[in-house]
MMTF fields as JSON, N, C-alpha, C and O atoms, coordinates in Angstrom:
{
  "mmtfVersion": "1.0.0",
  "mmtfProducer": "UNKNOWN",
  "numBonds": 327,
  "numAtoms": 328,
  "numGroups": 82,
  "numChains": 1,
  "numModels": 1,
  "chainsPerModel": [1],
  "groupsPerChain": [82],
  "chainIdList": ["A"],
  "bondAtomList": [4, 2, 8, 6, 12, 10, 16, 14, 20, 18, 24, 22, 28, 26, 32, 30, 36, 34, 40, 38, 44, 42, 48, 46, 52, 50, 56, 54, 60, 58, 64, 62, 68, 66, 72, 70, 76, 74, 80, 78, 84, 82, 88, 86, 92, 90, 96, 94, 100, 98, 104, 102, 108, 106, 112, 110, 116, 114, 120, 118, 124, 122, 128, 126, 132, 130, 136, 134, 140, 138, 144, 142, 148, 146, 152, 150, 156, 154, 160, 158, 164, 162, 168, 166, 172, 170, 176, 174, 180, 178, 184, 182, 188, 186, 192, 190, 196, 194, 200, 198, 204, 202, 208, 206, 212, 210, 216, 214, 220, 218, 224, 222, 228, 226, 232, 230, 236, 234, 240, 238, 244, 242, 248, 246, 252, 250, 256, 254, 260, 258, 264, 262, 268, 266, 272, 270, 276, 274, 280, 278, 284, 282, 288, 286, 292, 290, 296, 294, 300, 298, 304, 302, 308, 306, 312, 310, 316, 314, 320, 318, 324, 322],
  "bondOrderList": [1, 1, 1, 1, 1, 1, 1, 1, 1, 1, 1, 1, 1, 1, 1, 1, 1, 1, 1, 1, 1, 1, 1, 1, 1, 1, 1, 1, 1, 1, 1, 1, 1, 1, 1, 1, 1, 1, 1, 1, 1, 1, 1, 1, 1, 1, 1, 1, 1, 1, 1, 1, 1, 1, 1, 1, 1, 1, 1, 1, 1, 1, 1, 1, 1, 1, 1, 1, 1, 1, 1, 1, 1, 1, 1, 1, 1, 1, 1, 1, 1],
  "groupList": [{"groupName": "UNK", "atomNameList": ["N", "CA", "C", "O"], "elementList": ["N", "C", "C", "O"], "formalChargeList": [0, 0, 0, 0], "bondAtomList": [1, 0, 2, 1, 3, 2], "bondOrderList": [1, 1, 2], "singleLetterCode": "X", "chemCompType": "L-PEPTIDE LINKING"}],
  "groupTypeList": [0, 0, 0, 0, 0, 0, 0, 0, 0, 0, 0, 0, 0, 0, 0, 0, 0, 0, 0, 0, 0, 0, 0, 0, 0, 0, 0, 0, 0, 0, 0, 0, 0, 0, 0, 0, 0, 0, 0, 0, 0, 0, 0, 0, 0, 0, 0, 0, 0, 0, 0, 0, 0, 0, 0, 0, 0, 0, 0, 0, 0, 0, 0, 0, 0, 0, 0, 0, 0, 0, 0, 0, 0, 0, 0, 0, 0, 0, 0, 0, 0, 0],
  "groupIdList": [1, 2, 3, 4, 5, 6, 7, 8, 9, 10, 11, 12, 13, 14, 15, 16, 17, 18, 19, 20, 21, 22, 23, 24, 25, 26, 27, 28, 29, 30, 31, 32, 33, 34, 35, 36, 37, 38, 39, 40, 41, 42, 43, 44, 45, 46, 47, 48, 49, 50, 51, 52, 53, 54, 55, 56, 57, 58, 59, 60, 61, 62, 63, 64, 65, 66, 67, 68, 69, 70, 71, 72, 73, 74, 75, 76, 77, 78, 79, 80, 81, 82],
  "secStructList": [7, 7, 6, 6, 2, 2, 2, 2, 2, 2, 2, 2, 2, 2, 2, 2, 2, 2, 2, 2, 2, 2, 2, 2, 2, 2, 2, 2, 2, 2, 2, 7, 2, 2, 2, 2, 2, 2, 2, 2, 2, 2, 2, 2, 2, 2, 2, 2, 1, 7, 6, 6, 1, 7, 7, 7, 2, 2, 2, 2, 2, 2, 2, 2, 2, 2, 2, 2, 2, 2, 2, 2, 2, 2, 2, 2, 2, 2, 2, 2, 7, 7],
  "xCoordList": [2.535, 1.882, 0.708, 0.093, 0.238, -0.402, -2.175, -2.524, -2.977, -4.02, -4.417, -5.316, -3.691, -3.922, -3.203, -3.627, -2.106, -1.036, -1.963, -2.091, -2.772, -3.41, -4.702, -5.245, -5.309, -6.724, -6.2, -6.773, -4.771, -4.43, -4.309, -5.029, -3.444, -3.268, -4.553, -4.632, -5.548, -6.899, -7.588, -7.939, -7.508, -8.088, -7.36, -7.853, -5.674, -5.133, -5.702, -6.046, -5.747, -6.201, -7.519, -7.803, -7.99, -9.673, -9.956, -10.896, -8.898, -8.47, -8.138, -8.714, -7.069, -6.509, -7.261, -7.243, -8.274, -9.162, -10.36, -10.845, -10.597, -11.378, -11.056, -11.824, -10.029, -9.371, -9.603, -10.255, -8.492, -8.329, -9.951, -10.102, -10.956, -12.241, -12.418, -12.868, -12.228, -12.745, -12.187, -12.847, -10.91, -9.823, -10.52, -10.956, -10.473, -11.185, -12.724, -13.225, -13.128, -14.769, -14.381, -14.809, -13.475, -13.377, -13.029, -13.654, -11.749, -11.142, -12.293, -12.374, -13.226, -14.493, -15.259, -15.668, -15.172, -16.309, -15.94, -16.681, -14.036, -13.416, -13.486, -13.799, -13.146, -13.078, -14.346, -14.284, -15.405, -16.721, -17.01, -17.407, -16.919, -17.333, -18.249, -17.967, -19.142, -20.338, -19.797, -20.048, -18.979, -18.78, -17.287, -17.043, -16.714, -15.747, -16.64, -16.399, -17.538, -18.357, -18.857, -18.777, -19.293, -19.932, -18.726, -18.552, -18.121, -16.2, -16.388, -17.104, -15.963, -15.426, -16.703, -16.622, -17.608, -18.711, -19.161, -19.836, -18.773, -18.906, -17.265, -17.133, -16.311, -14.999, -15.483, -15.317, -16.214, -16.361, -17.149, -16.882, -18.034, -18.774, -18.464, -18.508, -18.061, -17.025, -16.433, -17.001, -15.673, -15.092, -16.163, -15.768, -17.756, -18.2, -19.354, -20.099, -19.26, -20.364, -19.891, -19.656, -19.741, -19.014, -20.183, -21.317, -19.787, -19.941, -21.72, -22.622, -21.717, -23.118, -24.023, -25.206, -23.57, -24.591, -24.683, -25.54, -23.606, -23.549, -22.432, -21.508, -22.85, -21.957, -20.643, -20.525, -19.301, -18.122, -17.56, -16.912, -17.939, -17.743, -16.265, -16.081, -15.179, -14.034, -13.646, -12.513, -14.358, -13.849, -14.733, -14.343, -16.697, -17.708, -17.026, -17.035, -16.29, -16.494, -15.001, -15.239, -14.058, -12.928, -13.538, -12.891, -14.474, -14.851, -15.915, -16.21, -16.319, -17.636, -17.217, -17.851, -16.05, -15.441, -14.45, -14.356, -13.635, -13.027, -13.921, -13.597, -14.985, -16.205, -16.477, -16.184, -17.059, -17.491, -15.978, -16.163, -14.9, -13.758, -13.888, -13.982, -13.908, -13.607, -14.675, -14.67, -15.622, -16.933, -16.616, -16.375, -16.568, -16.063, -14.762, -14.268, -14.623, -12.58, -13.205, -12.744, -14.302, -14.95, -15.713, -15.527, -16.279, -17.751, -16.536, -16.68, -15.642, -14.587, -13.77, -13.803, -13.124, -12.553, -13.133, -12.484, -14.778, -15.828, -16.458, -17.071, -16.023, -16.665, -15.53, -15.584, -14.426, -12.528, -12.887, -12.907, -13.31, -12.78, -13.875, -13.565, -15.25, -15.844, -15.803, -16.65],
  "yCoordList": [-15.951, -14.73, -14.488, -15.537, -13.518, -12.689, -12.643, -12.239, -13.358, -12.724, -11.566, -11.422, -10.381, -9.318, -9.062, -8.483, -9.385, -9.21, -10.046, -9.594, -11.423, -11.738, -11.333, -11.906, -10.368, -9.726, -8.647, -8.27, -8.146, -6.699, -7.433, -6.986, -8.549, -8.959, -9.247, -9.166, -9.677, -10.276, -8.461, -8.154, -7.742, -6.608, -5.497, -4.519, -6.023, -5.323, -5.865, -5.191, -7.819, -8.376, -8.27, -8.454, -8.02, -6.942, -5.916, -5.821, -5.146, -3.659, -3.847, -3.149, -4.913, -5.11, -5.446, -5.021, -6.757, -7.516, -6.263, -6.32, -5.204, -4.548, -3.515, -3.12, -3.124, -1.92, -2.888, -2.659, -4.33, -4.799, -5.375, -5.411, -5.754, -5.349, -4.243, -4.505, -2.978, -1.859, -2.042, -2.662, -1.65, -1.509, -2.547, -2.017, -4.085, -4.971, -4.397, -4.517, -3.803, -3.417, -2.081, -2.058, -0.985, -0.255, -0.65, -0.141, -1.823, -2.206, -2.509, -2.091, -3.275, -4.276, -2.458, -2.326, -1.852, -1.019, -0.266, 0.108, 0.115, 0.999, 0.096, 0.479, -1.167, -2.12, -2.623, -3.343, -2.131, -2.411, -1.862, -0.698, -2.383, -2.305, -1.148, -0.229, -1.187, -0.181, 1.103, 2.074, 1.208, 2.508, 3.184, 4.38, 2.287, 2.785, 3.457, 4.631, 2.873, 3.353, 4.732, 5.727, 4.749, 6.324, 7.492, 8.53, 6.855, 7.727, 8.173, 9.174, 7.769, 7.986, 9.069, 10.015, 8.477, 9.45, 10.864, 11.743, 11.024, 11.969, 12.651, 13.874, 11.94, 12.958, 13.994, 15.202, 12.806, 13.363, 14.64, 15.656, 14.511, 15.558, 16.597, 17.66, 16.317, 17.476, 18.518, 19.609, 18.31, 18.889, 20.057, 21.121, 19.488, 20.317, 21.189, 22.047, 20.64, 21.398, 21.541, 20.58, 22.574, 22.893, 22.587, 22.185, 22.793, 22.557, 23.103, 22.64, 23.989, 25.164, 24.724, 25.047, 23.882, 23.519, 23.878, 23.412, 24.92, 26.263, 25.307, 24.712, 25.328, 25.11, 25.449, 26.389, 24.942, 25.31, 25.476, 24.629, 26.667, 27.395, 27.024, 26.442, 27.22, 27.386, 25.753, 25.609, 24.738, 23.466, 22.67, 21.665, 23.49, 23.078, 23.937, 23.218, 25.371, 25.797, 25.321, 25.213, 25.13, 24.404, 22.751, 22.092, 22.235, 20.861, 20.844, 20.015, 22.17, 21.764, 22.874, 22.891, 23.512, 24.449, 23.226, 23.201, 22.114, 21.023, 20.225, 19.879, 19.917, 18.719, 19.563, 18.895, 21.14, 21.728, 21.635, 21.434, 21.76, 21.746, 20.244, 20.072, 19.285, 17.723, 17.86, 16.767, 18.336, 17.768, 18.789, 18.038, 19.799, 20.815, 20.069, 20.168, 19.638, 19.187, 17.867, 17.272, 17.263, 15.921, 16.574, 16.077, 17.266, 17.979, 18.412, 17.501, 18.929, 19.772, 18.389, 18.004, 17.845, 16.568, 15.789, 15.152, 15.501, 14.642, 15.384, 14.775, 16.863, 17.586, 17.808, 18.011, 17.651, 17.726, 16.606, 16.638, 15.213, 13.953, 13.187, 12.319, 13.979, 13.778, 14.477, 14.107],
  "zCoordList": [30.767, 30.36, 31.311, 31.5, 31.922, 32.571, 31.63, 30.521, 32.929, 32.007, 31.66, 30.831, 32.351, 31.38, 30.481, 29.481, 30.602, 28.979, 28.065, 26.927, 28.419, 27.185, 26.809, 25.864, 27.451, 27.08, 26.075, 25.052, 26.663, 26.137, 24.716, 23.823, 24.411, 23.146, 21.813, 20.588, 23.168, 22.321, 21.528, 20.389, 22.73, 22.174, 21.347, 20.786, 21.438, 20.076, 18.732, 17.762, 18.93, 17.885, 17.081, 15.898, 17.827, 17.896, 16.885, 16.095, 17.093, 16.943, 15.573, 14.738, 15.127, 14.022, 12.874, 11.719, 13.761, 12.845, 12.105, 10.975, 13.152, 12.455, 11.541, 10.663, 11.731, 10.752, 9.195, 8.177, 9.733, 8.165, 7.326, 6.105, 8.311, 7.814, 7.106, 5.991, 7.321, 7.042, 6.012, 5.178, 5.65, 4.754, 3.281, 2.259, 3.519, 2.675, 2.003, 0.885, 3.127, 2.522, 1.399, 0.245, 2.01, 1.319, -0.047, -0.979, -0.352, -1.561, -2.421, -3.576, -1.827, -2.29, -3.339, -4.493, -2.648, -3.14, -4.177, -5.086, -3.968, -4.868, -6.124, -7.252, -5.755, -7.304, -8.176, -9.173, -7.632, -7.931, -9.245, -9.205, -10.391, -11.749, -11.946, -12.716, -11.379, -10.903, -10.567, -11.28, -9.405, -8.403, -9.761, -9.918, -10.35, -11.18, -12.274, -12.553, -12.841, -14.015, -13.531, -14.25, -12.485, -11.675, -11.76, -12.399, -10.923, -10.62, -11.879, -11.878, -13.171, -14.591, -15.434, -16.217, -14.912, -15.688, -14.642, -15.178, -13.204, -12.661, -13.018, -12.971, -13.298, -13.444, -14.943, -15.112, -16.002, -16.856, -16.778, -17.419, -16.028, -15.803, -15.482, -16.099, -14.297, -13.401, -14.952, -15.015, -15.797, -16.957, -17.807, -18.284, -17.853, -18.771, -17.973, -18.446, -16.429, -15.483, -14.247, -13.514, -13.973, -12.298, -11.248, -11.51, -10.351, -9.041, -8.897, -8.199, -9.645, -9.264, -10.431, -10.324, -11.774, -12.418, -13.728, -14.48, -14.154, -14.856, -15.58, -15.025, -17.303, -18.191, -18.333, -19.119, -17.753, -18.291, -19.866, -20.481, -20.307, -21.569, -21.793, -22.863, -21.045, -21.551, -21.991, -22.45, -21.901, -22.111, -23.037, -23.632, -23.178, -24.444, -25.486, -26.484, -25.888, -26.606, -27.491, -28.694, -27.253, -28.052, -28.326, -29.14, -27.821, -28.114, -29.41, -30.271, -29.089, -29.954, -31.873, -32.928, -31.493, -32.571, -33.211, -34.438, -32.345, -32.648, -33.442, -34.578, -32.945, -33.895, -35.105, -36.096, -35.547, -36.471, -37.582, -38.782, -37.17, -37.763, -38.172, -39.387, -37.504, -38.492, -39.07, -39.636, -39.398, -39.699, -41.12, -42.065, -41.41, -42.196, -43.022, -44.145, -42.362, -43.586, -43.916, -44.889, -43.168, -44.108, -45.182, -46.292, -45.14, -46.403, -47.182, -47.998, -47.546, -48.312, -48.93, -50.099, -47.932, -48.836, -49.468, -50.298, -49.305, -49.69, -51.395, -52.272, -51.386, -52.426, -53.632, -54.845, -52.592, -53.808, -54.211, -55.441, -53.661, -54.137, -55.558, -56.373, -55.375, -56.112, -58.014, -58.827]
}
């Protein structure tokens, strides 16, 4: 083998070693207990506040007419049962 066929090899190996670095750091960060807890509570977010800051009505107002409804069929069954 040619010492340049084996530099070319060292600096593919180079090449390789650092991608699969990257790749590992990335896994490290996606699986991070922490960065998942963020993800999950910014998706949540995302749902009841857009982008600009401004309350998404079409997704508080069936949530919060949903809670007044269980909360209503508890006071009514709580007042039949007595």
């Amino acid at each position: 083998m040619a010492k340049a066929e084996s530099d070319e090899l060292v600096d593919q190996i180079d090449v390789i070693r650092e991608r699969l670095a990257e790749t590992v750091d990335t896994l490290i960060d996606r699986s991070s207990p922490k960065n998942i807890a963020r993800r999950g509570l910014d998706d949540l977010k995302a749902k009841f506040v857009d982008e600009t800051g401004s309350p998404r009505m079409e997704t508080i107002l069936p949530l919060v007419g949903g809670t007044v409804a269980v909360i209503a069929s508890i006071i009514v069954i709580r007042r039949l049962l007595r």
